[in-house]
C-alpha positions in Angstrom: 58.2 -35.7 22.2 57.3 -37.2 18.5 55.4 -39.9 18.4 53.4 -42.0 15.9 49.6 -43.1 15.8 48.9 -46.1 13.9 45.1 -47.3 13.2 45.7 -51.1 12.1 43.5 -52.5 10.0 43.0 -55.9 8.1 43.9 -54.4 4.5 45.4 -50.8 5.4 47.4 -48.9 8.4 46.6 -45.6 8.7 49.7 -43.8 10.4 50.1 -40.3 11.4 52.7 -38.2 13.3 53.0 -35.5 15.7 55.1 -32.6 15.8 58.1 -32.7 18.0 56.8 -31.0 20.8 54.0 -33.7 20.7 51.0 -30.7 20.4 49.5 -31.8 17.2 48.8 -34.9 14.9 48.6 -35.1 11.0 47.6 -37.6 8.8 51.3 -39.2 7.2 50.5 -42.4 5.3 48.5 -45.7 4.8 50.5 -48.6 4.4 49.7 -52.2 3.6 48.6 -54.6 6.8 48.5 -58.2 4.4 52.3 -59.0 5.5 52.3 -58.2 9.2 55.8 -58.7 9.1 56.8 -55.7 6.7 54.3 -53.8 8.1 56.2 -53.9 11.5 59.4 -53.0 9.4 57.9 -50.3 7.3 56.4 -48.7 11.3 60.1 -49.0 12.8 61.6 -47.2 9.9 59.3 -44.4 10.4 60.0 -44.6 14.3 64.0 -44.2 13.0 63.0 -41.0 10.5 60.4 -39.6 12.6 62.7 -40.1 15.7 59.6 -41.1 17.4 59.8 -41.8 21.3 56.1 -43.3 21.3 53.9 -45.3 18.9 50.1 -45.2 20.0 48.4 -48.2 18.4 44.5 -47.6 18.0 42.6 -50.0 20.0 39.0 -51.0 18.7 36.8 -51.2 21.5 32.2 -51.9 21.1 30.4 -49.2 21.7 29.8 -50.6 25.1 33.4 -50.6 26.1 34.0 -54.7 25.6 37.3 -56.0 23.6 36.4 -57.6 20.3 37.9 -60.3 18.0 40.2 -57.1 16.2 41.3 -56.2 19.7 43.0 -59.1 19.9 44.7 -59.3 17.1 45.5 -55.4 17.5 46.9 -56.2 21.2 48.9 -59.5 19.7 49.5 -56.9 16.9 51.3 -54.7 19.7 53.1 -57.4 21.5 54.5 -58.3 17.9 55.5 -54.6 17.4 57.3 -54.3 20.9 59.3 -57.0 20.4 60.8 -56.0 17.0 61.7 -52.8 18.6 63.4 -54.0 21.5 65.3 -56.6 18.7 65.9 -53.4 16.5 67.7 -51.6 19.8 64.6 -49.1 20.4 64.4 -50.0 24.0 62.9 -46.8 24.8 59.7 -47.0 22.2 57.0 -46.5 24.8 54.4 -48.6 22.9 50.4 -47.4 23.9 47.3 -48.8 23.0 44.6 -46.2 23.0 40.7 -46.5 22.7 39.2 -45.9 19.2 35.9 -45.9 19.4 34.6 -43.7 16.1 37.9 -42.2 14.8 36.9 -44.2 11.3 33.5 -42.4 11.6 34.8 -39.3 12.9 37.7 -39.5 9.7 35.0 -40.2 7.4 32.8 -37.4 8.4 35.4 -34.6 8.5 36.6 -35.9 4.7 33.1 -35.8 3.8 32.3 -31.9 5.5 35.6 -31.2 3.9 34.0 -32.3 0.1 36.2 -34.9 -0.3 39.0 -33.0 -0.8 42.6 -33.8 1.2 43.3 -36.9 -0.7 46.8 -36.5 -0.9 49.2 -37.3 2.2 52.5 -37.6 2.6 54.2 -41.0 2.4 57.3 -40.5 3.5 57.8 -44.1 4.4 58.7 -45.3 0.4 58.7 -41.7 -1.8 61.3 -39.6 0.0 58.3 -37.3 1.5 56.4 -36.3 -1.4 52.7 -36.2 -2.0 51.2 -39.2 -3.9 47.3 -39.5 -4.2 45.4 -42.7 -2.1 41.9 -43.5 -2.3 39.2 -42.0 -0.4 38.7 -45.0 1.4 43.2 -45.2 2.1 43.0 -41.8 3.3 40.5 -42.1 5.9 42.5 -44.9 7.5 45.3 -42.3 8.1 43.2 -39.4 9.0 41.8 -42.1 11.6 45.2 -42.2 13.0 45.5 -38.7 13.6 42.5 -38.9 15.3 43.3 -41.5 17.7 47.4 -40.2 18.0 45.1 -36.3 18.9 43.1 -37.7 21.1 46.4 -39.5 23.3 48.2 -36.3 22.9 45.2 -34.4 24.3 44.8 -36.7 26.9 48.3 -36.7 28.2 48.7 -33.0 28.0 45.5 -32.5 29.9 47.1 -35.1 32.8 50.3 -32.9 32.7 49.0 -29.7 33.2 46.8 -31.0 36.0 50.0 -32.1 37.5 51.7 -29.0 37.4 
């Protein structure tokens, strides 16, 4: 199962993707968070390319586990997002929040062990899939997303195989 992680932000959205057997997220693209409206299009237009059968929306929690002011407007964020999908016929786009706690820190170490290097990302949501060059400070917003979409995919394959 694809599925999209988004790490929503007052300026930028970091969004990744996973592959299709849901095993692995990557960094996709940052888009702009100023009109929350477009930003929900611009997410279920990736859904639609991606054929994505779950978005995971990053959810900022204190260290100590409480919700914050952004958690709210992340979980009215959500709600928003939900109901533009089941407008736009995706009735089956399980929508997850998931904890987030340091996947900016954890996105901003890794660039930084990695030299800065990895500035480019796909944005496949405006350019047709080819690579186009974001700031440092854009790409760790998307490299936050993977994090958070890894750590759901992790978490739920961990849950299966306990299962089986």
């Amino acid at each position: 199962m694809r599925s999209l992680g988004l790490d929503v932000g007052g300026e930028r959205t970091g969004v990744a993707v996973s592959d299709p057997q849901g095993i692995l997220a990557t960094p996709l693209t940052v888009l702009a968070s100023k009109d929350e409206d477009a930003l929900i299009n611009e997410i279920l237009k990736l859904v639609e390319r991606y054929k994505a059968e779950c978005v995971v929306v990053g959810l900022p929690r204190r260290l100590n586990g409480e919700l914050g002011k952004q958690a709210g407007k992340v979980t009215v964020f959500t709600d928003k997002l939900s109901w533009q999908a089941k407008q736009n016929n995706l009735n089956q786009l399980d929508i997850q929040l998931w904890d987030e706690r340091l996947s900016t820190k954890a996105a901003k170490r890794l660039k930084m062990e990695a030299g800065g290097k990895g500035n480019k990302l796909r944005h496949g949501a405006k350019r047709g899939g080819k690579n186009h060059s974001f700031s440092a400070k854009a790409g760790v917003d998307a490299i936050a997303a993977a994090f958070i979409l890894q750590g759901f995919l992790d978490s739920h394959r961990l849950s299966n195989s306990e299962e089986s």
